[in-house]
C-alpha positions in Angstrom: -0.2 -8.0 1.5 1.8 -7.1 4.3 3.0 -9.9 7.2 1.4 -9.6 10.3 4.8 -8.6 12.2 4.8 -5.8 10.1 1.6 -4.5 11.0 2.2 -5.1 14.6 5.3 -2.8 14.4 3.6 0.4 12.7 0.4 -0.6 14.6 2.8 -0.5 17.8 4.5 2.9 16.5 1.7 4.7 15.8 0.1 3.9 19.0 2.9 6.1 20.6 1.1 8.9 19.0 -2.3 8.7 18.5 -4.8 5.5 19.7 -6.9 3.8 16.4 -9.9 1.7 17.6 -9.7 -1.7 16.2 -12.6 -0.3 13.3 -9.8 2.1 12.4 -6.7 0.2 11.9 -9.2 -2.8 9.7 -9.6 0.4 7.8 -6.0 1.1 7.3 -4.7 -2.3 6.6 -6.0 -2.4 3.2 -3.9 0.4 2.1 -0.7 -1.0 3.3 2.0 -2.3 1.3 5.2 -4.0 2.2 8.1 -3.1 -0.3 11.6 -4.4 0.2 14.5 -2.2 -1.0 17.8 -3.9 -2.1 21.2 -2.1 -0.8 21.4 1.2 -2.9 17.9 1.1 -4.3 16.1 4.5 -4.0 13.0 4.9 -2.1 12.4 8.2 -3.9 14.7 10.1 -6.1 15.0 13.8 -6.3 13.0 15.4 -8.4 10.2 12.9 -8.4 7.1 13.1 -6.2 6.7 10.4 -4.1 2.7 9.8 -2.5 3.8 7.0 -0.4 5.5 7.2 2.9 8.0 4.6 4.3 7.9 2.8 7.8 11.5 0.9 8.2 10.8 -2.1 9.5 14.1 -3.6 9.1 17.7 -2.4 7.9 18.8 1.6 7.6 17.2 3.9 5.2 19.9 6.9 4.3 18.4 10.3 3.3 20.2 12.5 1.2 20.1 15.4 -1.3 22.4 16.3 -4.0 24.5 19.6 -4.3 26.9 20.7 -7.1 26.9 16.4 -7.6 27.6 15.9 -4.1 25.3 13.8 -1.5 24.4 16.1 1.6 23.0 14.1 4.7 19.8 15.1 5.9 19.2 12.2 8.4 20.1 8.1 8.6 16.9 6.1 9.6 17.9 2.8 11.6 15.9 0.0 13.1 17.1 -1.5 16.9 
């Protein structure tokens, strides 16, 4: 289940981009799941495929790949 200020915000976001009737977004919500990361937990980890996507609704999400055991930035998501 995800809380309705969560939905509001991707509903809100997405609506930047494309318009979903009312019809289209009660077909979305069903599929949407709220997940909470602690600090330093991994959304995804390299090497694994991941078939969900992430919409940050609060905090920073930190994307990264490793090279010769180093961590090479690709981008630093943040909420306002």
């Amino acid at each position: 289940m995800v809380s309705t200020e969560a939905t509001a915000l991707l509903r809100k976001h997405i609506q930047r981009f494309i318009s979903l009737t009312d019809n289209e977004w009660d077909l979305l919500i069903p599929h949407l799941q709220e997940k909470k990361l602690s600090k330093n937990q991994f959304f995804i980890q390299e090497g694994k495929k991941e078939k969900n996507i992430a919409f940050v609704i609060e905090g920073n999400l930190r994307q990264f790949y490793t090279r010769d055991g180093e961590e090479q930035p690709i981008s630093i998501l943040k909420t306002t």
